[in-house]
N, C-alpha and C positions, 0 to 999 in steps of 0.2 A: 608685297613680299615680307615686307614690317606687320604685317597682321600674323601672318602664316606663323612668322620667326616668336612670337608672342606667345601663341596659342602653341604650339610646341614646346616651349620652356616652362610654361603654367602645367602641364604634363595632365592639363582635363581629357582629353583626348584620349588616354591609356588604358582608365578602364573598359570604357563603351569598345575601344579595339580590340583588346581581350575578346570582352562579351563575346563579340561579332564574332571573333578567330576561335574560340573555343565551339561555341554555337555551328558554327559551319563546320568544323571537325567533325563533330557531334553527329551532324545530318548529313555529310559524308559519309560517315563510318557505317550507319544505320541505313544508308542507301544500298551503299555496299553488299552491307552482308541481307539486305533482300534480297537483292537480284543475285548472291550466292544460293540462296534459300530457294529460291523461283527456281535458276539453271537446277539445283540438282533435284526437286521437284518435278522437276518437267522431264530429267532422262530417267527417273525411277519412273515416273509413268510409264513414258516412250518404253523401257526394258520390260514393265509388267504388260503393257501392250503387246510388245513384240510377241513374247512368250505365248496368250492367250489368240493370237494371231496365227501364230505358227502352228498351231495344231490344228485349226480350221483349213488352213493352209494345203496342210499336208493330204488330207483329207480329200481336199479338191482337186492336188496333184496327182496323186493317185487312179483318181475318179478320171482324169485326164489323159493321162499314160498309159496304164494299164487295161481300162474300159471305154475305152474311146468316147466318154461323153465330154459334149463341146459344151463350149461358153454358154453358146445359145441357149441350151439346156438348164446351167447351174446357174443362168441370171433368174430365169422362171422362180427358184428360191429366195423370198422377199429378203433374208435374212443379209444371202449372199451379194444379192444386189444392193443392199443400203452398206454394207460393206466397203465396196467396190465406189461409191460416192468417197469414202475417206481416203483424203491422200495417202496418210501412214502405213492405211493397210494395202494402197497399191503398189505404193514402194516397197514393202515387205514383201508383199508378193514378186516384184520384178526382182527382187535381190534373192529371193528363192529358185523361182525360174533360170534366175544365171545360172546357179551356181547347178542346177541340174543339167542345163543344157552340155555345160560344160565335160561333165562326168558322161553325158548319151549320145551315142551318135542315129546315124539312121533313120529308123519309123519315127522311135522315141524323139529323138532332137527335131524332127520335122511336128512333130505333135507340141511341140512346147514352143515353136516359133508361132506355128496357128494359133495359139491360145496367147501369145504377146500382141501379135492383129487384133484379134477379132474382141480381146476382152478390151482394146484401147489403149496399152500400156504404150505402142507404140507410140503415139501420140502423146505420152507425157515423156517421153523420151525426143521426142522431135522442137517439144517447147524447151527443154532443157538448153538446146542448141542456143536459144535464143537469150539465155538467163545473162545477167550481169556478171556472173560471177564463173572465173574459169574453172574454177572446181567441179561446177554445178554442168557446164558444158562437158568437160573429160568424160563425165559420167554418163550424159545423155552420148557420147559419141563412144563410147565403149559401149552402152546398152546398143544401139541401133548395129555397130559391127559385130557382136557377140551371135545375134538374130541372124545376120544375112540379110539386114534390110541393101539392097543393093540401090535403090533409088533415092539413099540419102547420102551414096558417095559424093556427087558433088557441093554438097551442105558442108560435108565432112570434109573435105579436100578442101575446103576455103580457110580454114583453121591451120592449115600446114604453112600458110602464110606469116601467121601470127609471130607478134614477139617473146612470147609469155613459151618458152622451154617446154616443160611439161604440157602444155597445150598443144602445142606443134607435134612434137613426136606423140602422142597420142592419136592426131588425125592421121599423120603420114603410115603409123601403125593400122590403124583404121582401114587406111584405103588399100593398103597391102593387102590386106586379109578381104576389103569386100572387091578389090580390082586387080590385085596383083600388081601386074609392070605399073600399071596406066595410074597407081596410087601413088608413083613417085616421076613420074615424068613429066609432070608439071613442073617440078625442081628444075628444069634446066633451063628453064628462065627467071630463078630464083634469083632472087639479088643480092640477099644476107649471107655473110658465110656461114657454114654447116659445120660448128664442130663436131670433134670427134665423138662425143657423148651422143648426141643425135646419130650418130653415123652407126656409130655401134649398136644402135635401139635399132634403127634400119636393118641394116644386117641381120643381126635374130631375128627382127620379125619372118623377114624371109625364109629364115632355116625354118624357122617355128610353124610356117603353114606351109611351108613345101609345095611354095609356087613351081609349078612345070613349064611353064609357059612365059622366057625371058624374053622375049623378042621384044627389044624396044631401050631393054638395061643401055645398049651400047648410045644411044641419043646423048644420055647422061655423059658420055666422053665431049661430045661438043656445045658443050656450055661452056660460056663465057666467063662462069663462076670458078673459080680453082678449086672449092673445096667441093663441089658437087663432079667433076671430072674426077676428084679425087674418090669420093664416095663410089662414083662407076667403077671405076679400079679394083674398089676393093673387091664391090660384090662380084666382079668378072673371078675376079681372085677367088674369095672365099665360098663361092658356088661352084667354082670349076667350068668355067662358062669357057670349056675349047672352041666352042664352036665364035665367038666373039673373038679369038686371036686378027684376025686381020684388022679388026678395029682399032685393038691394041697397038698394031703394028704402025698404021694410018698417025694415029696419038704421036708415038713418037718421034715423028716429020714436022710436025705443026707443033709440039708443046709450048704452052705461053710460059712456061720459066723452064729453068733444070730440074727442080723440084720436082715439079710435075714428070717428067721426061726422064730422070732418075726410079720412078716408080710403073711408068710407065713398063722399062726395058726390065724390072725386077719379076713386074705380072708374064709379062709375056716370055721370059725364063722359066718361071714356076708351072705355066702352062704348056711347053715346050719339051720338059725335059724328060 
């Protein structure tokens, strides 16, 4: 400790400490601003890609939409099939395709789901499910509900689980739009409670795809969770589900608190009157 207290009062030590602190400064700062250099290098690419992308793109959507030539056909194009190997340009292409689908209904939207099959997009949209990263999932589970992929509801319905917010209502959204009731009746043996945020995403989704077919909402009263009996509530409420008042009515014999039981007798007035 008498060495240490020595060689610290001798104050040799100072310079070479500097050196070293300024030197690492130095080659932090220079680290730094490469990889500023690299990131914005790399989305001037990615945007002058995009752009030269997108009019090939377009090209092919058209050739798709409007003249009914398939995949099959425009892979025969070596240009468009060495393409099609590049990630970036098949993401550009899936983020085109939404955004059309979204805008067509009918022949058109039924043509642009075939051409998400058959060209494989779906398939990078099903590996998404599986990425580390929930962002990376939202996305692959919006692409696969956006399509109508119907066979990846239960993929998608495992994620309604999850603790990650925006992950959860994102699938519950999901399975609405590819299953209707059956995308939220898993909930009533949900364990978490459901805030109101989540509840409210619920809701519109249902206004938003104009599910006809409730038979099932009313289960959501006999969950043992409060805020999911409470979710039923609503959407009995907010859809106008007359035909569910006797459920209603049931609820308010059993309610596990007043709370519950107080909103109860409010829906089944609202419904009533």
């Amino acid at each position: 400790m008498m060495k240490v207290w020595e060689l610290y009062e001798k104050g040799d030590w100072v310079v070479p400490f500097l050196i070293f602190s300024i030197s690492l400064f130095v080659g932090a700062s220079l680290f730094l601003y490469l990889i500023i250099i690299w990131s914005r290098n790399k989305k001037i690419k990615r945007a002058r890609l995009k752009t030269e992308y997108s009019l090939v793109i377009e090209k092919m959507m058209s050739a798709v939409v409007f003249e009914d030539v398939l995949f099959s056909v425009l892979k025969e194009d070596k240009e468009t099939s060495l393409l099609f190997k590049k990630a970036f340009f098949r993401e550009t292409v899936t983020e085109t395709i939404i955004n059309l689908h979204k805008n067509y209904d009918g022949v058109y939207a039924q043509k642009l789901e075939q051409f998400y099959k058959d060209s494989g997009l779906i398939n990078d949209s099903f590996k998404k499910l599986k990425n580390l990263s929930w962002e990376i999932k939202c996305k692959g589970i919006t692409e696969l509900s956006e399509f109508n992929i119907t066979e990846a509801f239960d993929s998608i319905i495992a994620f309604s689980k999850k603790k990650k917010k925006t992950l959860k209502i994102t699938a519950i959204n999901a399975g609405i739009k590819l299953a209707g009731i059956k995308g939220i009746v898993n909930l009533v043996e949900h364990p978490d409670p459901i805030d109101d945020w989540t509840q409210v995403n619920i809701i519109s989704a249902f206004k938003k795809h104009d599910i006809g077919d409730t038979k099932g909402v009313e289960l959501l009263l006999e969950s043992k969770n409060t805020t999911v009996i409470a979710l039923g509530l609503k959407l009995i409420k907010e859809l106008k589900l007359t035909q569910k008042v006797k459920y209603v009515a049931q609820l308010i014999d059993r309610a596990p608190n007043t709370t519950i039981k107080y909103e109860a007798q409010n829906v089944l007035q609202s419904l009533t009157v």
